[in-house]
C-alpha positions as CSV (number, residue, x, y, z in Angstrom):
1,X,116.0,96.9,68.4
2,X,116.8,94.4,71.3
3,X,115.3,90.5,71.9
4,X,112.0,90.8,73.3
5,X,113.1,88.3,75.9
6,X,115.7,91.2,77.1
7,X,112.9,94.1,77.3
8,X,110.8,91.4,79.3
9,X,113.9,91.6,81.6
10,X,113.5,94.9,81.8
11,X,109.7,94.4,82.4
12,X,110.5,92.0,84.9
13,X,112.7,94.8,87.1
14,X,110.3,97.6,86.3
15,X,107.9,95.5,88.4
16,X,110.3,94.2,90.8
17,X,110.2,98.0,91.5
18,X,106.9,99.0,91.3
19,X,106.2,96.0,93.9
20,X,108.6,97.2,96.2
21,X,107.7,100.4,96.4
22,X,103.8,99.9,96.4
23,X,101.1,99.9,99.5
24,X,101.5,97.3,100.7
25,X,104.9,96.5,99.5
26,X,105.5,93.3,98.3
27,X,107.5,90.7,96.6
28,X,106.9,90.9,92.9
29,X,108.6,87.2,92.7
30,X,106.8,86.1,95.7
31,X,103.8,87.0,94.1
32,X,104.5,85.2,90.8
33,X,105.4,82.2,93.2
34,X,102.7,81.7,95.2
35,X,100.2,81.7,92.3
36,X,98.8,84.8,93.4
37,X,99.8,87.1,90.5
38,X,96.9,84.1,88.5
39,X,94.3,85.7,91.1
40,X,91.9,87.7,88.6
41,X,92.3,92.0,89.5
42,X,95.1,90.9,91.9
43,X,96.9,93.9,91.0
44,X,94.3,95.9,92.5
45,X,95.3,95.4,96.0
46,X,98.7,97.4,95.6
47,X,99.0,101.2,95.4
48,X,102.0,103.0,93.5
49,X,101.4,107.2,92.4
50,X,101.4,107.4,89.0
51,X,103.6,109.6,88.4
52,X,106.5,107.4,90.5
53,X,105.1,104.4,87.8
54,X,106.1,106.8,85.3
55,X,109.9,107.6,86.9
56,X,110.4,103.9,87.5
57,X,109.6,103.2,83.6
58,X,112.1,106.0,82.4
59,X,114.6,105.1,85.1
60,X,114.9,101.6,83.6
61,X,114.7,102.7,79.9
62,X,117.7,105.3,80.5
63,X,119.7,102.8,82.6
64,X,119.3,100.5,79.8
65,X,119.4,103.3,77.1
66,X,116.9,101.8,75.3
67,X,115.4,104.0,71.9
68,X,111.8,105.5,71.8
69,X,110.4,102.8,70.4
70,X,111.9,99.8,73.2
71,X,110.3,102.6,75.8
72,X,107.0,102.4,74.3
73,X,106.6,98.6,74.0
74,X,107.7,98.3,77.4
75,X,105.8,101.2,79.1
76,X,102.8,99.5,77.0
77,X,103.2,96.5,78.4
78,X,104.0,97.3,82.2
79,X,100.4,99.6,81.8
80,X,98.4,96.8,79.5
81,X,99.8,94.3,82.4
82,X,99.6,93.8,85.7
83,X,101.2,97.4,87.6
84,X,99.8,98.5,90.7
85,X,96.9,100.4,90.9
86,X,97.3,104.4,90.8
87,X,93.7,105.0,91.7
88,X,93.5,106.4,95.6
């Protein structure tokens, strides 16, 4: 299995993406900057389908070919932390 600081690279892009792509869109490292991702339930503001959550985690996984086990700590973690909402 790889460094956990390289799967939290992966992380890292995974919500790069999910930022990107959410309503409103926004910059995941903006976000990080600013201090807003320390805002409690910021997350909630920003809207990404679940199901595109899903293709963005698997996308990354098979670009990085990583085994079952590196997609399940790091689908755990992007759902445990702090991905868009997927409630309408």
């Amino acid at each position: 299995m790889r460094s956990k600081k390289y799967l939290w690279k992966i992380c890292m892009n995974i919500y790069r993406q999910m930022y990107k792509e959410a309503i409103p869109s926004a910059d995941f490292d903006k976000l990080i900057a600013s201090g807003k991702s320390k805002e409690e339930n910021w997350f909630m503001n920003y809207y990404l389908a679940e199901d595109r959550q899903i293709e963005i985690i698997k996308e990354w996984c098979d670009k990085h070919k990583c085994s079952k086990r590196e997609c399940n700590l790091i689908s755990s973690e992007i759902y445990l932390g702090s991905s868009p909402t997927a409630k309408d």
